[in-house]
C-alpha positions in Angstrom: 0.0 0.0 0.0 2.5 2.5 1.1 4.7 1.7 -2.8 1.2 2.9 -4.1 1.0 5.9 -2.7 5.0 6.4 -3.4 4.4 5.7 -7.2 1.1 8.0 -6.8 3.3 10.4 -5.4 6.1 10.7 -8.1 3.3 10.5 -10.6 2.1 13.4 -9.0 5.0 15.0 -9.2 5.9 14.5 -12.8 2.4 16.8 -13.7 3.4 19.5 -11.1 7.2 19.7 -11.9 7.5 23.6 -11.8 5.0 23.3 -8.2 7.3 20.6 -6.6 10.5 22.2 -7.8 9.9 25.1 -5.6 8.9 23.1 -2.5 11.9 20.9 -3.0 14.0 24.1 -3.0 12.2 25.9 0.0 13.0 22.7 2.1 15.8 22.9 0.9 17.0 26.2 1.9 15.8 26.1 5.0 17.7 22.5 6.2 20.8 23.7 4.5 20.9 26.8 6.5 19.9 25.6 9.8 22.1 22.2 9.7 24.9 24.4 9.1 24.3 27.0 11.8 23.4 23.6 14.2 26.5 21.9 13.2 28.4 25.0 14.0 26.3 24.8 17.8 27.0 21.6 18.7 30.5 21.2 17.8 31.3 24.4 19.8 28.6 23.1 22.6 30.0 19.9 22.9 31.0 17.8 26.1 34.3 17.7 25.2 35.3 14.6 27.7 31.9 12.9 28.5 32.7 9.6 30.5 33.7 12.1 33.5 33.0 15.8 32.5 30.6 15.4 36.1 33.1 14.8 37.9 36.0 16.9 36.8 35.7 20.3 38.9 37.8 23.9 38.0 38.8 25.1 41.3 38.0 29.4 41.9 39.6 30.5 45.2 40.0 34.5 46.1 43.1 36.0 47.0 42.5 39.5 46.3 42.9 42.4 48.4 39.6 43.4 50.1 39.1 46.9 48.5 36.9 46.6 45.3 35.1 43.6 47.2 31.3 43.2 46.3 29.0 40.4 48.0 28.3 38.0 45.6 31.4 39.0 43.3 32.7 36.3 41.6 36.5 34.8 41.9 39.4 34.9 40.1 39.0 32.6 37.5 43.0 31.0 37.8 44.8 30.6 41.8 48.2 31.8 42.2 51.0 29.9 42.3 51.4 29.8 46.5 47.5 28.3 46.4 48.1 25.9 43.4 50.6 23.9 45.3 49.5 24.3 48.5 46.3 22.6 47.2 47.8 20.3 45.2 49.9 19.1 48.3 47.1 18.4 50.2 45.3 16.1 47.9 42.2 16.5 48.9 40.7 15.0 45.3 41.1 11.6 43.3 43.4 13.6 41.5 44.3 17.1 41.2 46.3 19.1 38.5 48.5 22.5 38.5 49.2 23.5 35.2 49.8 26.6 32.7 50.2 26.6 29.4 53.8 27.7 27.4 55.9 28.0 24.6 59.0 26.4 23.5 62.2 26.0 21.3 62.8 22.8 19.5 66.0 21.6 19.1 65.7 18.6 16.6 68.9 16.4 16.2 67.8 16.3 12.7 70.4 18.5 10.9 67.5 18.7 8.1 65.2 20.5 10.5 65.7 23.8 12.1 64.7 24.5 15.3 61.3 25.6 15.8 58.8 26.7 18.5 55.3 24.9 19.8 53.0 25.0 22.3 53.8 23.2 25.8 52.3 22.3 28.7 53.3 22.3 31.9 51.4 20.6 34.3 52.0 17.9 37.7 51.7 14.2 37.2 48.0 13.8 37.6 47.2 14.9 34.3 47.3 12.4 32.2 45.4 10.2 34.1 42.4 12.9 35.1 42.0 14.2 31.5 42.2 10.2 30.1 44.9 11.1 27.3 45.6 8.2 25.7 49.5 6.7 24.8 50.9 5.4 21.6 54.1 4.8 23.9 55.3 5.2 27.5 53.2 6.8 30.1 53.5 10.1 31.8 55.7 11.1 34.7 55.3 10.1 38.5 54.5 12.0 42.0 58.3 11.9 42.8 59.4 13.1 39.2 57.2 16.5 39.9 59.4 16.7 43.4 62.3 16.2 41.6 61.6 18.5 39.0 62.4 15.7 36.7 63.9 16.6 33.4 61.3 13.8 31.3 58.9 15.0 28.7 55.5 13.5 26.9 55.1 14.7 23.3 52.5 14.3 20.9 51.9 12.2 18.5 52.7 15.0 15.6 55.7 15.6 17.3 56.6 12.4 17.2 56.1 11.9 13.6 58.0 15.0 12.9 61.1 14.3 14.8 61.2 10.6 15.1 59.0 9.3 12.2 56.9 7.9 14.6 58.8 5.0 15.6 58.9 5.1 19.4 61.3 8.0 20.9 60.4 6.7 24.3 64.3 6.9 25.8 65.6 9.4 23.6 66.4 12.8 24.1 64.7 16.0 23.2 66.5 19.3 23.5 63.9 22.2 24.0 65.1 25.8 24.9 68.9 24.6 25.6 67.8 22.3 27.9 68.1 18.0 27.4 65.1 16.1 28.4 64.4 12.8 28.2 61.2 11.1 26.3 58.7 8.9 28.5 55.6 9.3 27.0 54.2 9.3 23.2 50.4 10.6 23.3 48.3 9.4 20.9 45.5 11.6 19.1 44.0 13.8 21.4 42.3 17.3 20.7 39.5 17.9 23.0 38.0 21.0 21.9 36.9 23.1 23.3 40.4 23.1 25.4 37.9 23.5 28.6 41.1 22.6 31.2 42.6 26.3 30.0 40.8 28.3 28.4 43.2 31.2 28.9 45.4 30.1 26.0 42.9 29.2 23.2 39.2 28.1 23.1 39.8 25.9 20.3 42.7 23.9 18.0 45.6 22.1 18.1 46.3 20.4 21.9 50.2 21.2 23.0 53.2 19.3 21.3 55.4 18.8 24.6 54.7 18.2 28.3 57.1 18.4 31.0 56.4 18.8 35.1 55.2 21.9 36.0 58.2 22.6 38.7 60.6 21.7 36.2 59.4 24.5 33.8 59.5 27.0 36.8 62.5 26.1 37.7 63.9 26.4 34.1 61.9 29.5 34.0 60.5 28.4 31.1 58.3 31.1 29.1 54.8 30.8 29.5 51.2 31.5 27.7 48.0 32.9 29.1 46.4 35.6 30.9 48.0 37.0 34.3 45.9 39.5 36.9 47.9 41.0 39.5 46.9 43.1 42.0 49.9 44.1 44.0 54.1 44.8 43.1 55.7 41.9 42.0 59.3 43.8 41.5 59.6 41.7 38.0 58.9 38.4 40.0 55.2 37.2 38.4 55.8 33.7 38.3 57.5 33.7 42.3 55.7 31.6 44.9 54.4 34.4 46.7 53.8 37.1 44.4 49.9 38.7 44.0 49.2 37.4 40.9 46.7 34.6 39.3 48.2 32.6 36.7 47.8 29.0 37.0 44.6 26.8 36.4 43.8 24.1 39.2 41.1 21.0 38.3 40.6 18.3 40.2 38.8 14.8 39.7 36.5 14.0 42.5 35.3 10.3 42.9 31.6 11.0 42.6 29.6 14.0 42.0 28.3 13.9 45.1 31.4 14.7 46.8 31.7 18.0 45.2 29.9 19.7 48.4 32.3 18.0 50.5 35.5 19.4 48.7 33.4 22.8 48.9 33.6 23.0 52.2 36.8 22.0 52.2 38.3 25.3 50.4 36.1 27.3 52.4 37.8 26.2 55.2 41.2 26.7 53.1 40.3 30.4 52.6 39.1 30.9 56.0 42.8 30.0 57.0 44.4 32.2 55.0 42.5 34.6 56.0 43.5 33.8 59.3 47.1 33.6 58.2 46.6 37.6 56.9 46.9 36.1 52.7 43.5 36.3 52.3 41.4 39.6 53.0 37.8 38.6 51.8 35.6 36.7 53.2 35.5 33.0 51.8 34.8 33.3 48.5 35.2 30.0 46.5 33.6 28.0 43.0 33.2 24.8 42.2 32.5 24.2 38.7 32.0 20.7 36.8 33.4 21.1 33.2 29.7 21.8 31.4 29.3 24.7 34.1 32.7 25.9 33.3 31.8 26.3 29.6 28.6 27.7 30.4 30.2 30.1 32.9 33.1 30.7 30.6 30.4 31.4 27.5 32.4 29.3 25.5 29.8 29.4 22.5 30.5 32.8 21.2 27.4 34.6 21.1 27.0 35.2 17.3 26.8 31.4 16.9 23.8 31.1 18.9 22.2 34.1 17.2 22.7 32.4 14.1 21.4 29.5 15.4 18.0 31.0 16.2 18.0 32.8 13.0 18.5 29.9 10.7 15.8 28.1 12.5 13.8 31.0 12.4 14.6 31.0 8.5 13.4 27.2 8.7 10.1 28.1 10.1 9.2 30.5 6.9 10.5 27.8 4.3 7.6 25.7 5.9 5.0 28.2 6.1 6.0 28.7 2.1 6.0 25.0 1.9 2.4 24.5 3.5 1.2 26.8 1.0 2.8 25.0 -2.1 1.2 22.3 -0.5 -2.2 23.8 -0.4 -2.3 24.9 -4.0 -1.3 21.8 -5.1 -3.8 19.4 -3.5 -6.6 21.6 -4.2 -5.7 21.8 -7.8 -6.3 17.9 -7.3 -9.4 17.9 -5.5 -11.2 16.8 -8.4 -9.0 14.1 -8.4 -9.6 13.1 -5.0 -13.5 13.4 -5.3 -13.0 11.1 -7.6 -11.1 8.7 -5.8 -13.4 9.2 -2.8 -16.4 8.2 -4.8 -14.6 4.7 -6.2 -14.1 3.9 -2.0 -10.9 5.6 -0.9 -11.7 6.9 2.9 -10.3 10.0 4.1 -7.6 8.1 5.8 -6.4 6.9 2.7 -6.5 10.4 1.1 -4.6 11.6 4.1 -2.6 8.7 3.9 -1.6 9.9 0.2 -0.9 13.2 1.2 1.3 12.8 4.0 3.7 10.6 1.8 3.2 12.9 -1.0 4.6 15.6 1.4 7.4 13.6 3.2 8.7 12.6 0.0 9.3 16.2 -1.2 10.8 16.5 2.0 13.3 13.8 1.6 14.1 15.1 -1.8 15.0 18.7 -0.1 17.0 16.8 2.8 19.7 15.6 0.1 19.3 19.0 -1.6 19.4 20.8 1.9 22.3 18.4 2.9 24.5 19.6 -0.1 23.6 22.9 0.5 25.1 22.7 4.5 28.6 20.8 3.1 28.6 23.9 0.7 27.6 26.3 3.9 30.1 24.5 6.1 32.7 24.6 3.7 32.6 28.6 4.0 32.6 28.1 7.7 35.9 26.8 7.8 37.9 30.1 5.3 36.6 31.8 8.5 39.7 33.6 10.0 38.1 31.7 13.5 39.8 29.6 15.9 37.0 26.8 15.7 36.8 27.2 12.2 38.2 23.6 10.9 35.8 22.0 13.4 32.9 22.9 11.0 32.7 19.0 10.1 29.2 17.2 9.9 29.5 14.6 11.5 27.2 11.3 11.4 24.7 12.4 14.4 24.5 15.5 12.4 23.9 13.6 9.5 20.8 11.9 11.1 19.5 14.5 12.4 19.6 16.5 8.5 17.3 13.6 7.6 15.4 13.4 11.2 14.4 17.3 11.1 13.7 16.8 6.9 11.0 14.4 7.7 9.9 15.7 10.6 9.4 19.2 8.5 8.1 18.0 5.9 5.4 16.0 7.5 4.3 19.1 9.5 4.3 21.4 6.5 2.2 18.9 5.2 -0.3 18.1 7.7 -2.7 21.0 7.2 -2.6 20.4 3.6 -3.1 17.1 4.0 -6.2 17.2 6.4 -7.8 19.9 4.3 -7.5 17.4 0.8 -9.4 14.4 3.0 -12.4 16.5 3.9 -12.7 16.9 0.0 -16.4 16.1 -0.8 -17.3 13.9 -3.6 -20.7 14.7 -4.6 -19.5 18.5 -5.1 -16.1 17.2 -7.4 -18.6 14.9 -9.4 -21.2 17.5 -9.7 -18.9 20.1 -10.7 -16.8 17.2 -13.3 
């Protein structure tokens, strides 16, 4: 039954050509346009680690002076070095990380390559295993390596093609900024955008090349990346362990989500005691976020996505309106047609039956138009001069949904139509024949 009312259907279409061209194209415009602007949301939107983004927590603490102070006012959004490690000594979490992000000089033993600069991380030993990056070769650094300041590094996997052709380096020496470290680690892929654990260095792109223990790179006084908010002197001295300034991102891994109110509490009471110990001024003034509320808090999604967003949906909306009115003209052109059928027996389920097909398979026809027309749209997304501009891919939940939200359209654009063609009357259409 349904293959009868397909074949009606394209038979239909075959008499109406110049009627069902333009309702194939209205569909049309309005998927293309609003998968792209969607495709665009939810790759910027994105969890970018969901097996434990609820349970990953950026740490806000406030160390400022109390002048300026407002009730309610939020934190600084990195610590300072003095509160990083203190925290991070006191391993209150499953894991906790201190990190900040940097730039270094490679020193290839290639003779063929010249040296070169890339982005670095510094961070303590914990971060491999809270972020889950995974290893081609090697593993990351110990506890007792970050104590030691440890001269080890972990590179990525397109350093490791570049340098060593990616056989495994693990054991061999990498010379960065004069310096000689040895290779434990190979990472393999892994690009979590957006870069949620510092956002202070780039919402989106590339992750780092090299990563070596945070107290290494300060004691090299290796150059760093990112913003810096002091509030006091620092007589040149930013990076020291006591100077007034915020710097360094702190994230820690708590076992449940649950225990978030617990580790709260805990740097309340932290900031009550430095208050105590005349660091602090404020009152306590802490955060807590899980990475989702980060983003959120962070407004990762710049804001002219999501007013594209509504406007291609809103865009949408009018190529269905114009749709349900193709619609219209066309079956009541018919409803002699359908008197007719109604007369031989055909109910007005049937008829609406007909209809319905008749109007989801223009849709579907305008979904593989409309899904050309978003590769074209994305396409011009990514010669963007943005950050997040090569992300623009569609991916193949996107590609369901293009099909999903066609034939969902297209059915609703032709509902109306379709309920008006089954209350056709036959005596009038045979009267009238």
């Amino acid at each position: 039954m349904i293959a009868y009312y397909f074949r009606l259907a394209l038979r239909s279409f075959r008499r109406n050509k110049v009627l069902t061209a333009l309702m194939v194209v209205a569909i049309a415009l309005g998927i293309g346009a609003s998968m792209t602007t969607l495709t665009v949301f939810h790759v910027l939107s994105g969890d970018p680690i969901p097996s434990k983004s609820d349970r990953l927590f950026a740490v806000q603490v406030d160390p400022r002076p109390l002048p300026g102070f407002q009730p309610g006012e939020e934190p600084e959004d990195q610590v300072t070095r003095f509160d990083g490690e203190t925290l991070l000594r006191e391993k209150k979490a499953k894991h906790q990380v201190l990190m900040t992000g940097g730039g270094l000089t490679v020193e290839p033993e290639n003779s063929a390559l010249r040296p070169f600069d890339t982005d670095a991380r510094y961070a303590s030993s914990d971060f491999f295993a809270m972020f889950e990056t995974p290893f081609l070769y090697g593993q990351g650094w110990k506890v007792d390596q970050d104590e030691g300041r440890g001269r080890v590094a972990v590179i990525s996997k397109t350093l490791n093609e570049k340098l060593f052709n990616g056989q495994n380096s693990v054991g061999r020496t990498l010379r960065i900024d004069g310096h000689g470290f040895n290779i434990i680690g190979v990472m393999d892929e892994w690009n979590p955008n957006p870069h949620f654990y510092d956002l202070e260095t780039g919402r989106y792109g590339d992750s780092e090349d090299i990563y070596v223990p945070f107290a290494t790179a300060i004691d090299l006084k290796f150059g760093r990346n990112g913003n810096m908010n002091c509030w006091d002197n620092t007589n040149g001295e930013e990076t020291a362990l006591n100077a007034p300034c915020t710097w360094l991102q702190y994230w820690v891994e708590l076992a449940s989500p649950g225990d978030a109110a617990g580790y709260k509490a805990y740097l309340e009471n932290y900031s009550a005691q430095q208050k105590a110990a005349g660091r602090f001024q404020r009152p306590a003034n802490v955060r807590l976020r899980n990475v989702m509320e980060w983003l959120d808090y962070k407004k990762v999604v710049p804001s002219d996505v999501r007013l594209q967003r509504w406007l291609a949906l809103g865009f949408l909306l009018v190529c269905l309106i114009n749709t349900v009115g193709l619609l219209l003209a066309k079956f009541l052109r018919r409803s002699g047609e359908i008197g007719v059928r109604r007369a031989l027996g055909a109910s007005r389920g049937q008829i609406f039956l007909q209809s319905l097909i008749e109007a989801g398979t223009v849709g579907l026809a305008g979904g593989v138009l409309g899904l050309g027309l978003a590769m074209l749209g994305l396409y011009a997304v990514r010669q963007q001069p943005v950050d997040y501009a090569k992300l623009a891919q569609l991916d193949g939940q996107m590609l369901l949904l293009t099909f999903g939200l066609t034939l969902i359209a297209s059915l609703l654009a032709g509902f109306l139509p379709a309920l008006r063609a089954m209350q056709v009357t036959p005596a009038i259409q045979l009267k009238s024949q």
